[in-house]
C-alpha positions in Angstrom: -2.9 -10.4 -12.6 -3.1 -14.3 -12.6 -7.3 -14.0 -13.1 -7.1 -11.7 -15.8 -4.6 -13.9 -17.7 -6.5 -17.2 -17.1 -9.8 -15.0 -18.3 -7.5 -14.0 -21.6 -6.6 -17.7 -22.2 -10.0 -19.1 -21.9 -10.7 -16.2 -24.7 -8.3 -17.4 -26.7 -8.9 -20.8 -26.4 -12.4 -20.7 -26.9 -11.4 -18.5 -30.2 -9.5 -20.9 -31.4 -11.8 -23.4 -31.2 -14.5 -22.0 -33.4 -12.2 -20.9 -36.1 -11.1 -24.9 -35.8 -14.9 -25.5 -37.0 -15.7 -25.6 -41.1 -19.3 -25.8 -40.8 -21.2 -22.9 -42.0 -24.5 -22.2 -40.4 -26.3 -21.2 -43.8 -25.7 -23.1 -47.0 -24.6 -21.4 -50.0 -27.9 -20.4 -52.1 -30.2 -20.5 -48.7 -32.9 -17.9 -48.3 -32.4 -15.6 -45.0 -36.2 -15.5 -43.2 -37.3 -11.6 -43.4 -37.0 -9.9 -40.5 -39.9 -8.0 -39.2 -39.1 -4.3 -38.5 -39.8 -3.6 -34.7 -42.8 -1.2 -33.8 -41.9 0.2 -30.9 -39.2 0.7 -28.2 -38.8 -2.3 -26.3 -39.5 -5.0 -29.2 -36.3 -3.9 -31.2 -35.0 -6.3 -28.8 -35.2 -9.4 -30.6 -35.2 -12.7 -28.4 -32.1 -14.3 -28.6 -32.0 -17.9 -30.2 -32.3 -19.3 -26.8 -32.1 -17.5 -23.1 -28.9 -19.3 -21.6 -25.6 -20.1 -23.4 -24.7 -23.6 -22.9 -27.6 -23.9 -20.9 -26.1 -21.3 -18.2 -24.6 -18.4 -19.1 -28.0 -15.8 -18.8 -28.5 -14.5 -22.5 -31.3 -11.8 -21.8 -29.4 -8.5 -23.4 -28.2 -10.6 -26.9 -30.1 -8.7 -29.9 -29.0 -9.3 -33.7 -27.2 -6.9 -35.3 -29.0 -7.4 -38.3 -32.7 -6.0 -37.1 -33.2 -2.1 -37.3 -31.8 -0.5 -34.9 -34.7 1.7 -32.3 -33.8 2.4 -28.6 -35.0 1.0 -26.0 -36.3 2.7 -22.6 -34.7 3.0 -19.1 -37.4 0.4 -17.8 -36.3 -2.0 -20.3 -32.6 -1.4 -20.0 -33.1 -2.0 -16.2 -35.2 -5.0 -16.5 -31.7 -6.5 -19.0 -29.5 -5.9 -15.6 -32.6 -7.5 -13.1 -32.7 -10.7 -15.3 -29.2 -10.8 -15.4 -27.8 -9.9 -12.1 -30.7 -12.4 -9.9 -30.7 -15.8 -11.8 -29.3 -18.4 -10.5 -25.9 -18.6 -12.6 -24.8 -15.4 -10.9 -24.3 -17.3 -7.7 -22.6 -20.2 -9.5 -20.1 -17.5 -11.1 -20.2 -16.3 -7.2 -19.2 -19.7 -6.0 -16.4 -20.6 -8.3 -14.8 -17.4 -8.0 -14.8 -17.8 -3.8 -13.1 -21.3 -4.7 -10.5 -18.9 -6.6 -10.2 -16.7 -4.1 -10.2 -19.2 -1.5 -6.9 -20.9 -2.9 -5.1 -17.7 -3.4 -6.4 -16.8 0.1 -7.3 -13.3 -0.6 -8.3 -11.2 1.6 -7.0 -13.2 4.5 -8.7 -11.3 6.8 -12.2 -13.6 5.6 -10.2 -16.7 7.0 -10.3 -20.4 5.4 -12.6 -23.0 6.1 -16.5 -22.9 5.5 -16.8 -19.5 7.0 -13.7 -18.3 5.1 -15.9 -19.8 1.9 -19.0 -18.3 2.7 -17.3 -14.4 2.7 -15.9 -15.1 -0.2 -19.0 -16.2 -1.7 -21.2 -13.3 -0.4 -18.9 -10.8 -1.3 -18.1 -12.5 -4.8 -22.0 -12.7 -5.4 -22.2 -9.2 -5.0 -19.7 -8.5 -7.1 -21.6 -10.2 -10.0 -24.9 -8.5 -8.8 -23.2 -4.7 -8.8 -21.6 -5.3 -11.7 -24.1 -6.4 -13.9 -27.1 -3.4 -12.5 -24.5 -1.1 -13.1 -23.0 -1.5 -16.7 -26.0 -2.4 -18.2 -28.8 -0.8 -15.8 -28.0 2.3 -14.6 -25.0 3.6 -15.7 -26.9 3.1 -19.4 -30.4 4.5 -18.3 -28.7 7.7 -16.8 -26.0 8.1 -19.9 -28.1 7.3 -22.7 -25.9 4.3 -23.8 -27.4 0.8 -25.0 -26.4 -2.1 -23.1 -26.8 -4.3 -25.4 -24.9 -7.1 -27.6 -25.5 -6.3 -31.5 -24.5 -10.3 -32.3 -23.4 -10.3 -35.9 -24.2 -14.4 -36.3 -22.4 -16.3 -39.2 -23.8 -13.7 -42.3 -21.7 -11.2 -41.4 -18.5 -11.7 -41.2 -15.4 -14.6 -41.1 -14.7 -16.1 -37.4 -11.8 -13.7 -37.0 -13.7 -10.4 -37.8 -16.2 -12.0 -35.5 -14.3 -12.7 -32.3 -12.2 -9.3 -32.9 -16.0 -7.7 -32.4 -16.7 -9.3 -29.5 -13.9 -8.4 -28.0 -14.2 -4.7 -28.9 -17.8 -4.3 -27.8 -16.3 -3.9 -23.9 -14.6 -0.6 -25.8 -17.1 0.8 -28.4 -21.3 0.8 -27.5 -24.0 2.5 -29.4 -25.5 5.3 -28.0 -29.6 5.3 -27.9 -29.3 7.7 -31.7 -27.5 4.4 -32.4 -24.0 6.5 -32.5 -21.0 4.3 -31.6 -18.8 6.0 -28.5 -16.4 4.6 -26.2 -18.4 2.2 -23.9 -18.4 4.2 -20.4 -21.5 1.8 -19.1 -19.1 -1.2 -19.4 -16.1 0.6 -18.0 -17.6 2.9 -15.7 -20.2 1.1 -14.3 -17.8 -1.7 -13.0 -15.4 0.9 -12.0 -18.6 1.7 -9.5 -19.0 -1.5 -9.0 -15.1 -1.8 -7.4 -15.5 1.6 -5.4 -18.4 0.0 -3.7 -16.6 -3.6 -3.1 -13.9 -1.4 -1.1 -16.9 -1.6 1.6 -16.9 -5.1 2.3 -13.1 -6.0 1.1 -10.9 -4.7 3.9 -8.0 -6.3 2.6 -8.0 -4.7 -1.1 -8.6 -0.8 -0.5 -5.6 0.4 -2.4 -5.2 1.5 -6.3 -3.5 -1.5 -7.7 -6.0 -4.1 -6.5 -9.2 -1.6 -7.6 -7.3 -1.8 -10.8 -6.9 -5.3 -11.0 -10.1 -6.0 -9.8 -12.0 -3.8 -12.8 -9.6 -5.5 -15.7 -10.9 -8.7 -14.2 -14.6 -7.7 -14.2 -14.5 -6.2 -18.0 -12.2 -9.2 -19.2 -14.8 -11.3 -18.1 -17.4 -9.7 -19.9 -15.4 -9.9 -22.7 -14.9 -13.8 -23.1 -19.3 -13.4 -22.6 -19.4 -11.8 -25.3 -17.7 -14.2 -27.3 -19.6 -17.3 -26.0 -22.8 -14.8 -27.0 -21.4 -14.2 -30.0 -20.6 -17.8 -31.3 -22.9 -19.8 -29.1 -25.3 -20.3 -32.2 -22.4 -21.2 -34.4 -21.5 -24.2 -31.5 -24.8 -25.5 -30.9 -25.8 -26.0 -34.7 -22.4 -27.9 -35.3 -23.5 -30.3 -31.7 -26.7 -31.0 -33.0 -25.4 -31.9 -36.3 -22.8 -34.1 -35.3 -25.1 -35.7 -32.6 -27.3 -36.8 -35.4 -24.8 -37.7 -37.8 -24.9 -41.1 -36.4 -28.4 -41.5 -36.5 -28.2 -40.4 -40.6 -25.7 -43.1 -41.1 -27.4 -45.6 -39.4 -30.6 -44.8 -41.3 -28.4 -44.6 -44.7 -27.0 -48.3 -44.0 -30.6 -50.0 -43.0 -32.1 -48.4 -46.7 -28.6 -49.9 -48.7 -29.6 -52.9 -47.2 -32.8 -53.3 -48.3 
């Protein structure tokens, strides 16, 4: 379970870190812009402040929680897991898991060395790939579930109620009436994901490591969420304390004059 525990500290960590911050995003007496209410399906889907958190992580299924909620199609739900599952971070998330794997030689049967690297790599790769057509493509389209992340954003709650939502959007998703249920596409659809690994992981056919290998997949969706989640929240406080210096510089050439 060493994975799963690393994947629950960088959680924590990162948690820990935005409740350290004291910056709100919207000043007390601000005006919120008006949101628009979507006219059909597919534009309840609102885009998401930017497509890639810190510049990688692939942001295309982030909606705010605030807009309406409508449905969105099958199409739609499968073009999320496309975008997702073929950009290029997947196969960095690929690579640095092989290098994981690697070290703990698992499944020793893939060897060491470069070819050793390059199994792990292919197979790690298609983890990703399964992982993410499954639990928000397919499983979704067929059950009638949203795949989406409802990100609450700064107006709706402290840090902690925040981060405790992340976390519980792997358990609880919105049906397409916009119901909340237990979230089968999450849990299911990587649970698919590990039956059909068992194909090109000789060395891990058993129960315990098909367990193992599903907490792993849905912890890591978990800490996602939270970057998703609180990404905003981070970038706002960068880019104010990036210009900070320029404000003070400015502030000292006017006392001077």
């Amino acid at each position: 379970m060493l994975r799963l525990a690393q994947a629950a500290v960088l959680c924590l960590a990162y948690g820990l870190a935005v409740f350290a911050q004291d910056n709100p995003v919207q000043p007390p007496g601000s005006v919120q812009p008006a949101v628009q209410k979507p006219k059909d399906d597919d534009s309840s889907v609102a885009p998401p402040e930017d497509k890639r958190v810190f510049g990688v992580i692939p942001n295309n299924r982030t909606t705010e929680n605030s807009i309406p909620f409508k449905r969105i199609t099958p199409a739609h739900k499968l073009k999320i897991a496309a975008l997702d599952s073929f950009d290029w971070p997947t196969y960095i998330t690929g690579g640095l898991f092989a290098g994981l794997y690697q070290l703990e030689n698992s499944n020793p049967s893939f060897g060491q060395g470069t070819a050793g690297y390059f199994r792990r790599f292919g197979t790690s790769s298609a983890d990703q790939v399964i992982g993410n057509m499954m639990t928000e493509g397919f499983v979704p389209a067929l059950g009638h579930q949203d795949p989406r992340y409802f990100r609450l954003g700064n107006g709706e709650g402290t840090k902690r109620r925040r981060l405790w939502y992340a976390l519980e959007s792997i358990v609880v998703a919105k049906m397409d009436s916009g119901k909340k249920t237990f979230n089968f596409s999450e849990w299911g659809g990587n649970a698919i994901g590990v039956a059909i690994s068992n194909a090109y992981y000789p060395d891990t056919r058993n129960a315990s490591a098909n367990a193992q290998k599903l907490l792993i997949a849905c912890g890591t969706d978990a800490f996602s969420n939270v970057l998703k989640e609180f990404w905003p929240d981070v970038k706002q406080w960068l880019h104010k304390h990036k210009n900070e210096p320029a404000s003070a510089a400015a502030a000292v050439g006017t006392a001077a004059h």
